[in-house]
N, C-alpha and C positions, 0 to 999 in steps of 0.2 A: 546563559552560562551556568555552567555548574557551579554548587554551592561552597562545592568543597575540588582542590587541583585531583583533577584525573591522571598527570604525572609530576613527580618532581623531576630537575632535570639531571641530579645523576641517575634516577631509575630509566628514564628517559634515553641516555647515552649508554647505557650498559642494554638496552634493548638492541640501540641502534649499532653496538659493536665498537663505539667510538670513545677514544683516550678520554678519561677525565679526571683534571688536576684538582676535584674538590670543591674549588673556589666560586664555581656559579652556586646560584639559588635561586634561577628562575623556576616559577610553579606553572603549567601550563591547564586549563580550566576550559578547555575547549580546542577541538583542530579541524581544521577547513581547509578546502582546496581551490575556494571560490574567493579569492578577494575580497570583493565585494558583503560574504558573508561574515568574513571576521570583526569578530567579539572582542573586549577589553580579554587581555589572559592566553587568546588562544593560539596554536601554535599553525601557522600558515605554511603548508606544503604544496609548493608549487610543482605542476603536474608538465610536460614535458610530449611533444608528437612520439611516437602514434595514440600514447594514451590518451593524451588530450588534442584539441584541435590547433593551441597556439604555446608557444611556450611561458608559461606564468612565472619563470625568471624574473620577467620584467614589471610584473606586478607586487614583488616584494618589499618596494617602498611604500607604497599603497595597502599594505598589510601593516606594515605599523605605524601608517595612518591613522588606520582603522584601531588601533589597540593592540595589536597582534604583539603576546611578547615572546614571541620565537620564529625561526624560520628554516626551513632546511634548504640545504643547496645542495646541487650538482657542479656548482660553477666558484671560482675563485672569489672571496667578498672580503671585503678590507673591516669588516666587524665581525670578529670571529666569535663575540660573547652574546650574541644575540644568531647569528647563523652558524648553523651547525652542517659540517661539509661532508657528503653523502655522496657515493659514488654513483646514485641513481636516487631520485626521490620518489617513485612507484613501489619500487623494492624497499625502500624503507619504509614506507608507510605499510607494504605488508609485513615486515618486520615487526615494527608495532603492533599490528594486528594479532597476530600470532603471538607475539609477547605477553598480550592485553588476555589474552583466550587461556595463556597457560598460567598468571598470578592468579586467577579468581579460586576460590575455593573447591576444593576436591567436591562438595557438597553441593555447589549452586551447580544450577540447571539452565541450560543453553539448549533453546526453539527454534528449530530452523524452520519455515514454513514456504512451500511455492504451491502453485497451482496458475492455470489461467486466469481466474476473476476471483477479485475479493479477498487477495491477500494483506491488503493496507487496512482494512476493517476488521479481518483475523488478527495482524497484531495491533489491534488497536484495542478490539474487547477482549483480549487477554492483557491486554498492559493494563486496563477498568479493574481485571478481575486478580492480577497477583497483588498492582501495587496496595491492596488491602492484606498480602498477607507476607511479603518482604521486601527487598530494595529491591526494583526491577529498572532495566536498563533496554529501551525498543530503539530499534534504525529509525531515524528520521524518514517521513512522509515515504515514497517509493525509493528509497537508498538500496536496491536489492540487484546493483550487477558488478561487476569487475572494482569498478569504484568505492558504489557507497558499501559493498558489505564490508571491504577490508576498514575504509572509516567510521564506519559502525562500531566496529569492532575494536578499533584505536581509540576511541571514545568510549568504550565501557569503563566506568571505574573499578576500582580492583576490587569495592568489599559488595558487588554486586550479589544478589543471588539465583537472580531470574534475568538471563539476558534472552531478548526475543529479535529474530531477525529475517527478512523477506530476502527469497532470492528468486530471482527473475530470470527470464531467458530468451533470446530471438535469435541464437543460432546452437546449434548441436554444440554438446563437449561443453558449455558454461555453466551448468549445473554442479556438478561431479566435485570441482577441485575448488568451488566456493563452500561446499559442502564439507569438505576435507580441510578446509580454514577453519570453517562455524567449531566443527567438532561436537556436532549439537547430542545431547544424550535423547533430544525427541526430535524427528525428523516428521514434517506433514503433508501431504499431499490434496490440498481442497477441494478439487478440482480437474479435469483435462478436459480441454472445449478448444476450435479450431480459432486458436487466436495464436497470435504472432508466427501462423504457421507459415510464411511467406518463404523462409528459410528451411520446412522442413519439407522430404518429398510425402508424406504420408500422417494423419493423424495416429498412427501407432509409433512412427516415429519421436513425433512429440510426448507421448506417452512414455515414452523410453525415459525420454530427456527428465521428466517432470521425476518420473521415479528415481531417478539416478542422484537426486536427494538422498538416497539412501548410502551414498559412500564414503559419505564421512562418520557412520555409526559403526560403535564394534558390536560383537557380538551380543552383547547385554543391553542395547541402547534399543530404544521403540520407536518403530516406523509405524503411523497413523495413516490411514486413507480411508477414502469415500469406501461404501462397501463395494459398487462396483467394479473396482481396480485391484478390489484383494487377489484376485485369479493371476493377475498379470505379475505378482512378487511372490518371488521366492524363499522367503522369510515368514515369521511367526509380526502377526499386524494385530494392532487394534483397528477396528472399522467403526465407522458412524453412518447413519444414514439417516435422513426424515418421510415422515410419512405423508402423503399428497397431502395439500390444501384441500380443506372443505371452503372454500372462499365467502360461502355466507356464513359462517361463523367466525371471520378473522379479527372481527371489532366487537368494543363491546366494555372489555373491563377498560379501568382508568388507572392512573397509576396515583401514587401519594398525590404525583405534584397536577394532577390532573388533566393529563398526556392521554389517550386512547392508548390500549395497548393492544395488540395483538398476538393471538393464542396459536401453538403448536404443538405437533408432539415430534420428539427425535431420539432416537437408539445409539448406545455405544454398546457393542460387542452383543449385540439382541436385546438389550435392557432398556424398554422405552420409559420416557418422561414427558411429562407435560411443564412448557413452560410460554412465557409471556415475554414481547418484545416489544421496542417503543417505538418501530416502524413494520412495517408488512412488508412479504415477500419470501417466497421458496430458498433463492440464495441467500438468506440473511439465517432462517431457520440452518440453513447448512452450514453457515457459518457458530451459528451457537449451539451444533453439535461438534461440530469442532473441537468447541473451547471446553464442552465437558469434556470431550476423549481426550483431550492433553490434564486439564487436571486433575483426571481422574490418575491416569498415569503419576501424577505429583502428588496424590492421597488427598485431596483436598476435597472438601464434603461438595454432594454433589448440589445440596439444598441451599447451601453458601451461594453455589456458582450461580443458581438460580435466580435469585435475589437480584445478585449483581447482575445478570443479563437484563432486570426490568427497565434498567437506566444507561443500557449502553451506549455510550456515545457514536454518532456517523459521522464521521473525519469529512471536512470541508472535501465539496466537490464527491460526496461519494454516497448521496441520498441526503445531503445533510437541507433542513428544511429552514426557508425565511418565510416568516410572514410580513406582510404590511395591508392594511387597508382590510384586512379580513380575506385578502388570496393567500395563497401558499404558494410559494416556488420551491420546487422539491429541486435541488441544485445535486444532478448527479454528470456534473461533467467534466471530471477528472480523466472517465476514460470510457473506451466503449468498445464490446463487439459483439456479434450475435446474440448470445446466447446471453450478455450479460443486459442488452436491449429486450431481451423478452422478459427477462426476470423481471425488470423495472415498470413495465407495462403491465404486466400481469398485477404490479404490486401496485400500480398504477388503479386498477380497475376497485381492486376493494376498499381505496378510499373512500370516505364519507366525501360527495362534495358536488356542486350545485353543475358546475359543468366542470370537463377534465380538458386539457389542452398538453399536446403535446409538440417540442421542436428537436427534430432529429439532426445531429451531425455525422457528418459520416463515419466511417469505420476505417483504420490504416490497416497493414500488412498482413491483410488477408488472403495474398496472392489467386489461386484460379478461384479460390470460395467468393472473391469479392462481391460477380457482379449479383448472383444469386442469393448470398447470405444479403445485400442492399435491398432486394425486391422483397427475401421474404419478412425482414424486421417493418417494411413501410406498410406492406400489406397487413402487417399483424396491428399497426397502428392507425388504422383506419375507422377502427371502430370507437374513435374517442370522436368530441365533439369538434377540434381542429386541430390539423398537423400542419408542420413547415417543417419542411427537408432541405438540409444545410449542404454545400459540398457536392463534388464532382462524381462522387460513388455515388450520389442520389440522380444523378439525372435523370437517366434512364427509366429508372422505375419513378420518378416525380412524373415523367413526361404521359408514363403507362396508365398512372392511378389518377393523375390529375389532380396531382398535392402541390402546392404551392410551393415551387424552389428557388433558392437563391446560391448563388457562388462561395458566399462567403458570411459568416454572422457579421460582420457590419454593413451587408446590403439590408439586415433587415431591420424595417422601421419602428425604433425601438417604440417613438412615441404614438404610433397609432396604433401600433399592437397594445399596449399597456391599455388605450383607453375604451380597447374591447374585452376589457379582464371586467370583472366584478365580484363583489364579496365572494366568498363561499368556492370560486372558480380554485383549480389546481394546474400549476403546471409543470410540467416536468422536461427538465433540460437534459441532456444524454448525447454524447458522442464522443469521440476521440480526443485527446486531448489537448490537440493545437487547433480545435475547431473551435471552443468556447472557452476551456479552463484560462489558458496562454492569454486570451484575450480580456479577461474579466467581463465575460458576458454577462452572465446572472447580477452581477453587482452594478452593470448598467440597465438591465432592466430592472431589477429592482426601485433605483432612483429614479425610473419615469415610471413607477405607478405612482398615484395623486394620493398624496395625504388623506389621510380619511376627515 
C-alpha cells in the first residue's frame, strides 16, 4: 500500500465525471482489479466479459473483506457511500488513467518501454536507477496490456516525477493507443525477436507493432531503439547498441559486497562506455544500454548510472539467483523464447562453475517458428553437462537429440534430481511461463536440495 492516498474521493469523482455532494472522505491508497489482491485502502474495480473472463460484480463483498474502502459499479448497490455508480467500470478505470497521466507535473517524465524480451528488468534497472534521483512510480511485475497499463497508470500518485511503464503485445493495433494513454515524453524499443509472433503474418510485421510505440509522442518527445531498427523510423532516434562479448573476459572484478561482476562495453548515439554487471549475458548488457540512452535523454550523469548498474537487481523469475548448499539455481522462468533461451545459455556458459545443468520448458505462441525455434534452443543446449526438456514443443526434438523429456515439470523427480546436484553445480531453469513460474517450480527444487 502506498504511504500516502493516491486519490481523495472528490478528486476521485471529478475524474470519474460523477455528482459530488462534498460529504465523503474516503482516501483510496491502492486500486485492484483482482479480489483477491486487495489491500486495506484500496479501491476494487470490478472488471466485466469481454474484458475480463467473469463478471467481478459479484466479488465486491469479498473486496471489503479484504479492506477495500471503495468500489465502483456498473450495477444498482444499496451503499452508495462506499460504491460509486459507473456506467461501465473498464472506461472508468481508463478514465482515471488518463486523469492520473494529465495531474502529474508539466516537468515529470513518463517511460514507455516494449520490446520482445527483457522488458520487466528494463523497468526494473531504471526504477534502481531514478528512484535515487526522484519519486518514481513503475507498473507492477508484467502489467503491460489493455489492463495493467490503464492500472498503472490509475495508481501513479499525483507528485510522481519519473512514471515508468511496459507495454506488451500478441495482436496488431495494441501498441499505438496504449501508447497514446502512457503519453510518454520517452518512448523505447529493446528489442524485436520472433516472439508472440503467432498473431503476426510476418517478423516485419511485428516490428511495425513494436515501433508504433511511437504514437503517443509529439514532436519534441524521444523515441530510443537498438541501433539496428534505426532505418525502419521515420523520426530523429537515440540508438544504443553493445559490443560482442569477449566471453573469456566476463568475470573477474567483485563488487563491494563481493558479488562477481561482469564487464562490457555499450554505445549511445556512437559514445561507447565500459561498465560492470552483477550478472552476465549479451541481453542484460543491452539492457543497461538502454538505461543509459534514456538517462541520458533525462541529463543524468552517465557515471552515476554506472555505479548504479553494479547492483542492479533481476526481478524474481528473470535470472534472479538461489543459492543453497553451495549450487546456484539461476531461476529464469518467468518466461521464455528463442532468442531469450540463447541469451541465458550463452550467459550460462561463462559462469564460474564446477558442472552446468540445464532444464528446458517449452516455448508458447510461436506459431510456424515453433517447431524449429524448439530444435534449435535444445540443440544449442546440449553442450552443457545435462538437459531435461519440459513440454509438448520439446518432444520432437528431445526424441532427435536423446534429451531427457518429460510432459510436464511435475513428472519430474524433484528428489532424485536434486541429489545429483553438488556444491559448485549451476542450474538454470528457463521456459514459458505456465511451464515453471505458475507452478513454483524452482522453489520446489530448491527445498529438495539437502541442507549442507
Amino acid at each position: 500500500m502506498n504511504p500516502e492516498p493516491i486519490w481523495q474521493e472528490q478528486d476521485l469523482k471529478k475524474a470519474l465525471g460523477l455528482s459530488d455532494n462534498l460529504t465523503g472522505q474516503t482516501e483510496i491508497y491502492g486500486i485492484d482489479i483482482d479480489s483477491r489482491r486487495v489491500s486495506a485502502g484500496s479501491l476494487f474495480v470490478p472488471l466485466t466479459p469481454p474484458v475480463a473472463s467473469r463478471d467481478g460484480h459479484a466479488f465486491i463483498p469479498a473486496a471489503f473483506a479484504q479492506g477495500a474502502s471503495a468500489a465502483l459499479s456498473s450495477k444498482i448497490s444499496s451503499d452508495s457511500s462506499k460504491v460509486f455508480q459507473v456506467s461501465d467500470t473498464y472506461a472508468a478505470l481508463v478514465q482515471l488513467a488518463k486523469a492520473a497521466r494529465a495531474r502529474v507535473s508539466e516537468s515529470s517524465k513518463m517511460i514507455a518501454v516494449t520490446g520482445s524480451s527483457g522488458k520487466t528488468t528494463l523497468k526494473t534497472w531504471l526504477q534502481h536507477i531514478l528512484c535515487g534521483v526522484g519519486r518514481t512510480h513503475g507498473s507492477e511485475g508484467s502489467f503491460n496490456n489493455h489492463l495493467g497499463v490503464p492500472l498503472s497508470l490509475a495508481r501513479m500518485p499525483a507528485k510522481t516525477q519519473f512514471g515508468l511503464f511496459e507495454v506488451g503485445t500478441n495482436h496488431p493495433g495494441e501498441i499505438a493507443p496504449l501508447s497514446q494513454m502512457i503519453q510518454p515524453d520517452i518512448a523505447l524499443v529493446l528489442n524485436v525477436l520472433p516472439v508472440h509472433i503467432g498473431h503476426f503474418n510476418t517478423l516485419e510485421a511485428l516490428k511495425a507493432e513494436k515501433l508504433s510505440i511511437a504514437a503517443g509522442l509529439s514532436p519534441t518527445d524521444t523515441l530510443i531503439v537498438e541501433a539496428g531498427l534505426a532505418t525502419a523510423v521515420d523520426r530523429p532516434v537515440t540508438t544504443f547498441s553493445i559490443q560482442d562479448f569477449d566471453t573469456s573476459k566476463q568475470h573477474g572484478e567483485l563488487s563491494e559486497q563481493g558479488l562477481i561482476l561482469y564487464s562490457g562495453s555499450v554505445s549511445v548515439n556512437g559514445e561507447w562506455y565500459s561498465l560492470s554487471l552483477p550478472a552476465p549475458g549479451a541481453h542484460l548488457l543491452a539492457t543497461a544500454a538502454a538505461c543509459l540512452a534514456v538517462t541520458q535523454v533525462l541529463n543524468i550523469d552517465s557515471k552515476d548510472v554506472i555505479e548504479a548498474l553494479r547492483t542492479a537487481p533481476l526481478p524474481a523469475g528473470r535470472g534472479h539467483r538461489v543459492e543453497k548448499s553451495g549450487i546456484t539455481i539461476i531461476d529464469d522462468s518467468y518466461n521464455a523464447n528463442p532468442e531469450s533461451i540463447r541469451f541465458s545459455l550463452q550467459s550460462l556458459k561463462t559462469e564460474p562453475a564446477r558442472r552446468r545443468h540445464v532444464i528446458l520448458g517449452e516455448m508458447h505462441e510461436l506459431g510456424a517458428y515453433g517447431v524449429a525455434a524448439h530444435d534449435s534452443v535444445l540443440a544449442a543446449a546440449l553442450e552443457f553437462d545435462s538437459v531435461v526438456a519440459v513440454g509438448e514443443g520439446f518432444r520432437a526434438a528431445a526424441e532427435k537429440y536423446q534429451v531427457p523429456y518429460v510432459e510436464s515439470a511435475a513428472d519430474i523427480d524433484l528428489e532424485a534430481y536434486s541429489l545429483g546436484l553438488a556444491s559448485g553445480d549451476r542450474v538454470l531453469v528457463k521456459g514459458s511461463n505456465r511451464v515453471f513460474w505458475t507452478q513454483g517450480f524452482v522453489d520446489q527444487l530448491v527445498k529438495r536440495i539437502p541442507a549442507p
